[in-house]
FIKE-959364 format. One line per field, with one value per residue: residue in one letter; x, y, z of N, C-alpha, C in turn. Coordinates in nm, 3 decimals. Layout:
N
code = (A,...)
nc1 = (X,...)
nc2 = (Y,...)
nc3 = (Z,...)
cac1 = (X,...)
cac2 = (Y,...)
cac3 = (Z,...)
cc1 = (X,...)
cc2 = (Y,...)
cc3 = (Z,...)
This chain:
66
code = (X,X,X,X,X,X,X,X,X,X,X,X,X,X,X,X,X,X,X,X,X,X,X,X,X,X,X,X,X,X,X,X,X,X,X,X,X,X,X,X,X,X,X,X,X,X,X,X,X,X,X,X,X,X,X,X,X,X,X,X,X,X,X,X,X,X)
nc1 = (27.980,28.120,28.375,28.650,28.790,29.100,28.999,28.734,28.403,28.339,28.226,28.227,28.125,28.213,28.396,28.742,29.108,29.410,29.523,29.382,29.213,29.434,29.485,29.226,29.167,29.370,29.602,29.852,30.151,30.240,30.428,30.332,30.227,30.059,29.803,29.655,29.378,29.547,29.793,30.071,30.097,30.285,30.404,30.451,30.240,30.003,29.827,29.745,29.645,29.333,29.067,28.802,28.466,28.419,28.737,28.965,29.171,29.439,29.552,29.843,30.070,30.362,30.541,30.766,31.064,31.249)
nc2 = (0.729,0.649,0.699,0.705,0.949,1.105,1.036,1.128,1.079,1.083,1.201,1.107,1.195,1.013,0.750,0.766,0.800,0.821,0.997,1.197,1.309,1.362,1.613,1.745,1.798,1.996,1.943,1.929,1.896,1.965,1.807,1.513,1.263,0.929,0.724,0.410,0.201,0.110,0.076,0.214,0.388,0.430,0.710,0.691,0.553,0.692,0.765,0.499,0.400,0.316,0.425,0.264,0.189,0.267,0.250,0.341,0.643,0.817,1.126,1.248,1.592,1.693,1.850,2.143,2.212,2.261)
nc3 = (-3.130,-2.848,-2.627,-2.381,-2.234,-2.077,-1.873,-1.849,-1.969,-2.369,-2.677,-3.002,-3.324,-3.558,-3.695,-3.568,-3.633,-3.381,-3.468,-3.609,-3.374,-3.190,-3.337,-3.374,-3.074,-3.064,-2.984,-3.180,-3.297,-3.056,-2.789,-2.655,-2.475,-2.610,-2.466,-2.501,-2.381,-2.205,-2.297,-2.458,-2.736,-2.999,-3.189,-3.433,-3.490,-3.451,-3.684,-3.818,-3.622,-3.516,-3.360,-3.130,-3.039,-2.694,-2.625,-2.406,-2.362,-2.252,-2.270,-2.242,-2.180,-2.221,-1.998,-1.988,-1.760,-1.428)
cac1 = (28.073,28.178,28.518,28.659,28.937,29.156,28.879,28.577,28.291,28.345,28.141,28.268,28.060,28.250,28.513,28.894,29.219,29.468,29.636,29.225,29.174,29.523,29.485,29.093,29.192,29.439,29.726,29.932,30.269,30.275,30.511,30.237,30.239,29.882,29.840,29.518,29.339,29.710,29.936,30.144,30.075,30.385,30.396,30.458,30.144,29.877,29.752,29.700,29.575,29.196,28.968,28.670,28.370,28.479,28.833,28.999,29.278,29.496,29.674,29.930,30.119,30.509,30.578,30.943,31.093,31.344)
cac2 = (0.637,0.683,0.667,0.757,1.015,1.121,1.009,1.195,1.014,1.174,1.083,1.102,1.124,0.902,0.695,0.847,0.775,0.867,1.148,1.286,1.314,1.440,1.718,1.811,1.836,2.127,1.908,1.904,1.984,1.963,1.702,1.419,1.093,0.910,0.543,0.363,0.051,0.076,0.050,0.388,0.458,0.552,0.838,0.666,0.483,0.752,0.763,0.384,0.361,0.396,0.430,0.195,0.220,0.210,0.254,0.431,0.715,0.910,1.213,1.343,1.674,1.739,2.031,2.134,2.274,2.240)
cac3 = (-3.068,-2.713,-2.572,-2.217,-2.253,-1.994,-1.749,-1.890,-2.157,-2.457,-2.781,-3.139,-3.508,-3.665,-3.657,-3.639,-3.602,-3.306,-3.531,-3.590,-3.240,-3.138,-3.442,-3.340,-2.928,-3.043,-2.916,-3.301,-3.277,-2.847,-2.690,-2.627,-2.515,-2.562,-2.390,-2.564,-2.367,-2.119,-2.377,-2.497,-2.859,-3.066,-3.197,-3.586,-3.543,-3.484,-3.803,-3.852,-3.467,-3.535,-3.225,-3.145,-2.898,-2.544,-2.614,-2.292,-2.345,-2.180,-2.320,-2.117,-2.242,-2.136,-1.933,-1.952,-1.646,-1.333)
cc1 = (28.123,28.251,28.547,28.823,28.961,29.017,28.746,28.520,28.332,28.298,28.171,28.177,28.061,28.377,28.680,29.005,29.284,29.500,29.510,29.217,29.277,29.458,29.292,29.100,29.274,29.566,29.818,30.038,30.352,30.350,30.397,30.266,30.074,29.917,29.641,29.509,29.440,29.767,29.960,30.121,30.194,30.336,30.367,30.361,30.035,29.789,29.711,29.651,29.427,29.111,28.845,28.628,28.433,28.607,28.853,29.125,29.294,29.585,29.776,29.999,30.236,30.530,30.680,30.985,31.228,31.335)
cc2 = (0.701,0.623,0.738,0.867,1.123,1.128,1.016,1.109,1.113,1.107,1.177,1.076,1.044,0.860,0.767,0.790,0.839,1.033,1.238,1.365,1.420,1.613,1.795,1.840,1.966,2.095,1.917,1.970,2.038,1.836,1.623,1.283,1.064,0.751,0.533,0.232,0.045,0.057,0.192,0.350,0.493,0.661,0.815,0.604,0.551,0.779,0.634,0.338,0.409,0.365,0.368,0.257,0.171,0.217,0.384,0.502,0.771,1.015,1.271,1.421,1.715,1.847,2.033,2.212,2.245,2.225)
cc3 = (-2.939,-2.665,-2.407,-2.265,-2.125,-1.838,-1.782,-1.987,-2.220,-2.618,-2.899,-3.251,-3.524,-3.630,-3.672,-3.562,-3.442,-3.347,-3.551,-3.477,-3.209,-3.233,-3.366,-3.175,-2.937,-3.002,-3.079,-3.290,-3.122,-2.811,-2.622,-2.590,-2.464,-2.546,-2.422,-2.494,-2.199,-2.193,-2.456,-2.663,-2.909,-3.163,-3.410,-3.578,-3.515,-3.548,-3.826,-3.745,-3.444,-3.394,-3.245,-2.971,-2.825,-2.515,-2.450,-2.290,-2.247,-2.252,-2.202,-2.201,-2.168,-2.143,-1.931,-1.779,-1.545,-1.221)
């Protein structure tokens, strides 16, 4: 299955969830916001937010600072 994430093709086994994805990128537990299609993703629905062909993410990861 092939998806577009944060710009790049990127091709998947098998089918997985948001919370898969986040958890196998290394992001688990990082200040995330992911936007699926254009629409932001909450954060309580990553696990029931399953990814199909062609879908188009974006992760973005919050930097703290001043």
């Amino acid at each position: 299955m092939e998806i577009v994430l944060n710009g790049q093709p990127m091709s998947l086994t098998a089918p997985i969830s948001v919370a898969q994805l986040v958890e196998q990128l290394g992001f688990l537990g990082k200040r995330i916001a992911v936007e699926r299609n254009g629409e932001i993703v909450p954060k309580s629905q990553y696990s029931t937010c399953d990814l199909a062909c062609a879908d188009r993410l974006e992760i973005v990861v919050a930097v703290g600072g001043g």
